[in-house]
BALOBA-1460 file (C-alpha; in Angstrom, 3 decimals):
// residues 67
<rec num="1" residu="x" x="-19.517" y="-41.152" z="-35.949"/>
<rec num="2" residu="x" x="-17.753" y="-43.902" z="-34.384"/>
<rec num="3" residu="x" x="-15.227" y="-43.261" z="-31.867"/>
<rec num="4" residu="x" x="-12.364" y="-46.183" z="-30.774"/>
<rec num="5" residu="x" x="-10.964" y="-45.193" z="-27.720"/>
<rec num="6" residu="x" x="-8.022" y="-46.427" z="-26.459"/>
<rec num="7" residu="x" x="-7.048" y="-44.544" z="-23.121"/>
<rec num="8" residu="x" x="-6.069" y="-46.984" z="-21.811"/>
<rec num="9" residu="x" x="-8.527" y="-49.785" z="-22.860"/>
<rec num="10" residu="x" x="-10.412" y="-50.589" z="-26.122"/>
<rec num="11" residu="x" x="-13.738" y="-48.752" z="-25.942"/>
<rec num="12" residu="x" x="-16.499" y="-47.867" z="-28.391"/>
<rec num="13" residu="x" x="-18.854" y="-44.681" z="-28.810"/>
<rec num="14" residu="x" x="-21.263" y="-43.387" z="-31.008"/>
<rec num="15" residu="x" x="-21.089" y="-39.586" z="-31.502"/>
<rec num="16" residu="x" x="-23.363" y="-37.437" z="-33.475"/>
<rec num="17" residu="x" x="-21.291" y="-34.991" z="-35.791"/>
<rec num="18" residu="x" x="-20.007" y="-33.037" z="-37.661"/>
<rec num="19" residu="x" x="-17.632" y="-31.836" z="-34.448"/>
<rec num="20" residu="x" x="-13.864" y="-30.716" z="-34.516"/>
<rec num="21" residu="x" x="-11.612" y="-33.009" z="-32.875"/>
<rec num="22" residu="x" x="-11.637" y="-30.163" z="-30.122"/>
<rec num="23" residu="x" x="-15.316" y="-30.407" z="-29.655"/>
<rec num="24" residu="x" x="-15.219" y="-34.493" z="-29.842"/>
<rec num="25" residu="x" x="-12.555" y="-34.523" z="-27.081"/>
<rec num="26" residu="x" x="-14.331" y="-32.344" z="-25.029"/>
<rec num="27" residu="x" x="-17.326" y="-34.058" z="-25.550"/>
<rec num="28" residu="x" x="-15.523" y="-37.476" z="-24.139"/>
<rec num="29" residu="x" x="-13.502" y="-35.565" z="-21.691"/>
<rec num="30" residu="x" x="-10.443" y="-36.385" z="-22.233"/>
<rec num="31" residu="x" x="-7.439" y="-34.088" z="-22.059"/>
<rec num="32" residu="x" x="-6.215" y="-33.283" z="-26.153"/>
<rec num="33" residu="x" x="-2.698" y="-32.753" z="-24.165"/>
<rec num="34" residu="x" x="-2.329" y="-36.913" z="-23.828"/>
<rec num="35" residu="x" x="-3.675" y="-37.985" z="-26.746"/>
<rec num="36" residu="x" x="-2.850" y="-38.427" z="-30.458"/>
<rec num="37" residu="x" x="-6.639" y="-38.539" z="-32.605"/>
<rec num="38" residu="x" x="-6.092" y="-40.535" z="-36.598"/>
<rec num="39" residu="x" x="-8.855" y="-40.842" z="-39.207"/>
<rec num="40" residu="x" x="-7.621" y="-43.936" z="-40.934"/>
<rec num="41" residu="x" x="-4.083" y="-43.122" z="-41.237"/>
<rec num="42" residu="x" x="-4.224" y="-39.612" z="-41.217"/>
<rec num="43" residu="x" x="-3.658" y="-38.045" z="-38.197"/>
<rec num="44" residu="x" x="-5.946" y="-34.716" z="-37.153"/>
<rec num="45" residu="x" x="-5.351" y="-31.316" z="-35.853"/>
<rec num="46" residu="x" x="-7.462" y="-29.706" z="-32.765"/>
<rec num="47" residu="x" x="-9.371" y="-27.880" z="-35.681"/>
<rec num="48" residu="x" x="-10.048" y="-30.706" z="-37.946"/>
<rec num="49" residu="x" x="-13.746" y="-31.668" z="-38.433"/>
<rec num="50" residu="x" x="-14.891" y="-34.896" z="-38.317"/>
<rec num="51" residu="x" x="-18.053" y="-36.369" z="-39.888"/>
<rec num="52" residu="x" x="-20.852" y="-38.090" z="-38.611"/>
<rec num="53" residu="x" x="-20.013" y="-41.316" z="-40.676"/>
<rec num="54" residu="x" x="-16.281" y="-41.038" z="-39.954"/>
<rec num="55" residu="x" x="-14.580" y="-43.548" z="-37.718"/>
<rec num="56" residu="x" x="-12.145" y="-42.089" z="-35.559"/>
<rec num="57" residu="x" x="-9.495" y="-43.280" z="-33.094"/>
<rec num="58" residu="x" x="-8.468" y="-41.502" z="-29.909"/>
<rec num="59" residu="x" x="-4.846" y="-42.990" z="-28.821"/>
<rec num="60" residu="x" x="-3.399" y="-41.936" z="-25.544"/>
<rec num="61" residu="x" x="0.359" y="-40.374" z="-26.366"/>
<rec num="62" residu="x" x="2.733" y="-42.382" z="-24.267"/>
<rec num="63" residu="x" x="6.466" y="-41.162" z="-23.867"/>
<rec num="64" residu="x" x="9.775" y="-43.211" z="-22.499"/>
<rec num="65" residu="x" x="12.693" y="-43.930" z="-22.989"/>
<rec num="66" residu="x" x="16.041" y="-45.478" z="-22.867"/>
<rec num="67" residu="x" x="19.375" y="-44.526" z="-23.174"/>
């Protein structure tokens, strides 16, 4: 599967599935707490499984705000 990751920079990877998004973040190590993972425009649970000729996209969560 192909994997955009943008924590914080643009960066491709090439994963061999079927994994759950669990077992892809852990695989990348990066903490599911910070980030939001989308197939397309759907965005996927901790238990969703993704395919090996899915493209996913890991986006780091950012909060702020303003008052």
């Amino acid at each position: 599967m192909k994997v955009i990751l943008r924590t914080p920079h643009k960066e491709e990877r090439e994963l061999e599935g079927p994994l759950t998004v669990r077992e892809l973040l852990e695989r990348l190590d990066v903490d599911p707490e910070g980030v939001i993972v989308a197939r397309g425009r759907e965005l996927l649970t901790p238990d969703a499984v993704v395919a090996d000729d899915d493209e996913v996209e890991v986006i780091r969560a950012i909060s702020g705000g303003g008052a």
